[in-house]
C-alpha positions in Angstrom: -8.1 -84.1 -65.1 -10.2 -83.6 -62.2 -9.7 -82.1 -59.7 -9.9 -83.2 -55.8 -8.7 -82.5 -52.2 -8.0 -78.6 -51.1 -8.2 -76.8 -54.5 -12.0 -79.4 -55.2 -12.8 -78.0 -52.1 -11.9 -74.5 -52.8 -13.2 -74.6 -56.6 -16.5 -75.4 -54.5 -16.5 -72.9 -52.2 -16.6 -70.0 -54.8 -19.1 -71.2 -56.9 -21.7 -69.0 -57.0 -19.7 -66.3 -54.8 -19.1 -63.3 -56.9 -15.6 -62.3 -55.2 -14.5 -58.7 -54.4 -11.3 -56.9 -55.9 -9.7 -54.5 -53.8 -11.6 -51.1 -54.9 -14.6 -53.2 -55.0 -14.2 -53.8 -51.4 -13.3 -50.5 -50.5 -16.5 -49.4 -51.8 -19.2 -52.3 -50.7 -17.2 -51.0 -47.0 -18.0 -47.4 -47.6 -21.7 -48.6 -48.7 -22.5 -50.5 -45.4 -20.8 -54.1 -45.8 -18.9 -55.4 -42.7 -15.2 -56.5 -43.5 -14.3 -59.5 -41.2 -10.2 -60.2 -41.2 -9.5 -63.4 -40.0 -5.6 -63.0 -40.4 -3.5 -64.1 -37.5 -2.3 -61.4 -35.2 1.6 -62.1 -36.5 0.3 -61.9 -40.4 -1.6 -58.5 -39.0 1.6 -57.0 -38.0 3.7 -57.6 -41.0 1.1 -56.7 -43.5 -0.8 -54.0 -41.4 -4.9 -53.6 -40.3 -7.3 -52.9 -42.8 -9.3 -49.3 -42.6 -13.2 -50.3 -40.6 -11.9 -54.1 -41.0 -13.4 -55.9 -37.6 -10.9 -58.8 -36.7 -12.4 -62.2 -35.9 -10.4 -64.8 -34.9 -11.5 -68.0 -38.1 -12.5 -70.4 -34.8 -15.4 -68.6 -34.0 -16.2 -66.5 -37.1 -19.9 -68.2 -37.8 -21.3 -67.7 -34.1 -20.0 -64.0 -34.1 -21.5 -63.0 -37.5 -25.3 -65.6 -37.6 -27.8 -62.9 -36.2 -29.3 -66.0 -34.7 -26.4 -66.9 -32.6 -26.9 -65.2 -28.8 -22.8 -64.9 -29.2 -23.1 -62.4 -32.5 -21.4 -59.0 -32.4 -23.8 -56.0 -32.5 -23.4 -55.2 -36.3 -24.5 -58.5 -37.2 -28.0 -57.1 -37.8 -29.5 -59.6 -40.6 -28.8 -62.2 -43.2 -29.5 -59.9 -45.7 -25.8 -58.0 -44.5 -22.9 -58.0 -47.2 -20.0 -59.8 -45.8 -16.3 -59.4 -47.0 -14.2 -61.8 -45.3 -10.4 -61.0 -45.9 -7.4 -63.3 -45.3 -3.8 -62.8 -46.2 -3.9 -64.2 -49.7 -7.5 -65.1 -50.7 -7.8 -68.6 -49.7 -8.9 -69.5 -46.5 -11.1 -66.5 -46.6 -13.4 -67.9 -49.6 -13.5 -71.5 -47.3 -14.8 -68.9 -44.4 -17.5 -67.3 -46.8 -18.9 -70.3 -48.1 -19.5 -71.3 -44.7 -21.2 -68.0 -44.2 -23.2 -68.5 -46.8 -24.0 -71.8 -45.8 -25.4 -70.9 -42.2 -27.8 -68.4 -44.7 -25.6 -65.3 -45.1 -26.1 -65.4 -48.6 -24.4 -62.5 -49.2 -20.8 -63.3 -47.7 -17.8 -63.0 -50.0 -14.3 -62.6 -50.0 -11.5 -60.0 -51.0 -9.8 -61.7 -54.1 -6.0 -61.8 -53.6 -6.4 -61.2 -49.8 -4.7 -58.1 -48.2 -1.9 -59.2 -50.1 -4.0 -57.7 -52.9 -5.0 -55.0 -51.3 -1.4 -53.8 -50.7 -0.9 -53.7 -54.5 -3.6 -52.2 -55.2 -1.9 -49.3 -53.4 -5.0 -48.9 -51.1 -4.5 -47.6 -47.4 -3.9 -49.3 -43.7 -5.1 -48.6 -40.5 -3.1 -46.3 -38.2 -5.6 -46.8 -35.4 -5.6 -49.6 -33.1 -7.5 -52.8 -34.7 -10.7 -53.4 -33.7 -10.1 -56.9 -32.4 -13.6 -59.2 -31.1 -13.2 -62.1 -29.2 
């Protein structure tokens, strides 16, 4: 059977990409990687912020994180920087990293399972306000 549309396009996407479990993320965080959640605000407020997670709207994801781009935030010092990209269940978030990856952030990635993942994991939201960039 072979396999086309959304779920070619997704099988595409992660090859290659060595995606992140939760604790895994946790810990390339604590090591220096920048987590990117591109969930929508609503999703955000059901399911809670993610600890040092910098939210950035999917629409302008690449020209925020390219160290090229004269619209990048400050901590996107290199394309040598780790990249989690997180999305509610793991989907649209390995589509976002392969684009990364494709505008030479070779080490993007995503959080397998999304937050949704994370949540059953057990692991910890934020309490503080999210750290939203436009």
């Amino acid at each position: 059977m072979t396999i086309t549309g959304v779920d070619a396009l997704l099988e595409q996407a992660r090859t290659g990409m060595r995606r992140l479990d939760p604790h895994e993320t946790r810990a390339a965080v604590a090591a220096g990687a920048l987590l990117i959640d591109t969930r929508t605000d609503r999703q955000r407020a059901v399911q809670g912020d993610l600890p040092g997670a910098i939210v950035i709207d999917r629409t302008v994801l690449e020209w925020r994180l390219d160290p090229r781009s004269a619209n990048r935030i400050p901590e996107a010092t290199g394309l040598d920087r780790q990249i989690v990209v997180v999305c509610r269940q793991g989907y649209s978030s390995s589509l976002a990293a392969a684009s990364l990856r494709a505008i030479g952030l070779h080490r993007a990635t995503d959080l397998a399972g999304g937050v949704e993942a994370w949540l059953t994991a057990g692991l910890p939201t934020s309490a503080g306000p999210p750290d939203v960039r436009e």
